[in-house]
N, C-alpha and C positions, 0 to 999 in steps of 0.2 A: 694182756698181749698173748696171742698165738703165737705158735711155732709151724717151722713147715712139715709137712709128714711124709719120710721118708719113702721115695719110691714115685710119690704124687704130685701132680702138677701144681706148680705156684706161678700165677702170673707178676711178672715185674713191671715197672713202669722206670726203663733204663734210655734218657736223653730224651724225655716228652715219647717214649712211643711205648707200646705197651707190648712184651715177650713172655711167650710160654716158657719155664724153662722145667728139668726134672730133678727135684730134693733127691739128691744120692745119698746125703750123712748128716745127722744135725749131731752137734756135741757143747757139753758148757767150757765154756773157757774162762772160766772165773768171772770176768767181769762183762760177761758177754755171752749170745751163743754163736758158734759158728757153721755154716751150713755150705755145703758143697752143691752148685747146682749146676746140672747138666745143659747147655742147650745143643741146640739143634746144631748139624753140620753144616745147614747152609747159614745160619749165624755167623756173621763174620763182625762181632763186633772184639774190640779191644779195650780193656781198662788198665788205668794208671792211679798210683797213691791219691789218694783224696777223692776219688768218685764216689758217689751216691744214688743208690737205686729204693723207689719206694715201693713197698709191697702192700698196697692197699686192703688183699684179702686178710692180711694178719693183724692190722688195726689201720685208724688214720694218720695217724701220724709213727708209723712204721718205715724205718728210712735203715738200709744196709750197707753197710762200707763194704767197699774191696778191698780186700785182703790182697790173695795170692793165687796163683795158680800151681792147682797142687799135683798136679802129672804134667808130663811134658806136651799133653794135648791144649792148647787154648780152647775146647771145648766146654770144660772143667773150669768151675772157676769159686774160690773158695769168699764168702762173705761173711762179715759180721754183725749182727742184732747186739745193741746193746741194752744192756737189763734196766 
């Protein structure tokens, strides 16, 4: 499995459609990694506990939970890969 690299575009595949967004941080979290990614402003989407986004460029069967959002922007929104 890939990671995403920091700075660089990763497309997601969030509710059947597919989003550019920008890897702002990846870090380990023990049992996991977790990555911040940035989307666009005009992105108006919202996530809640239990969502799932897969990120096809990192492998096929590569699927990221939502976390949190980690600034007060919903722009921002922090995921986890798990190992």
């Amino acid at each position: 499995m890939k990671l995403p690299v920091v700075n660089q575009p990763v497309s997601m595949v969030i509710r059947g459609k597919s989003h550019t967004v920008t890897c702002t941080d990846v870090f380990d979290g023990g049992y996991g990694y977790y990555f911040d990614a940035l989307f666009p402003k005009r992105t108006r989407l919202t996530f809640t506990a239990g969502d799932r986004c897969a990120i096809p460029e990192l492998g096929e069967r590569c699927l990221a939970d939502f976390v949190s959002y980690p600034t007060n922007t919903s722009t921002t929104v922090r995921f986890l890969i798990s190992k």
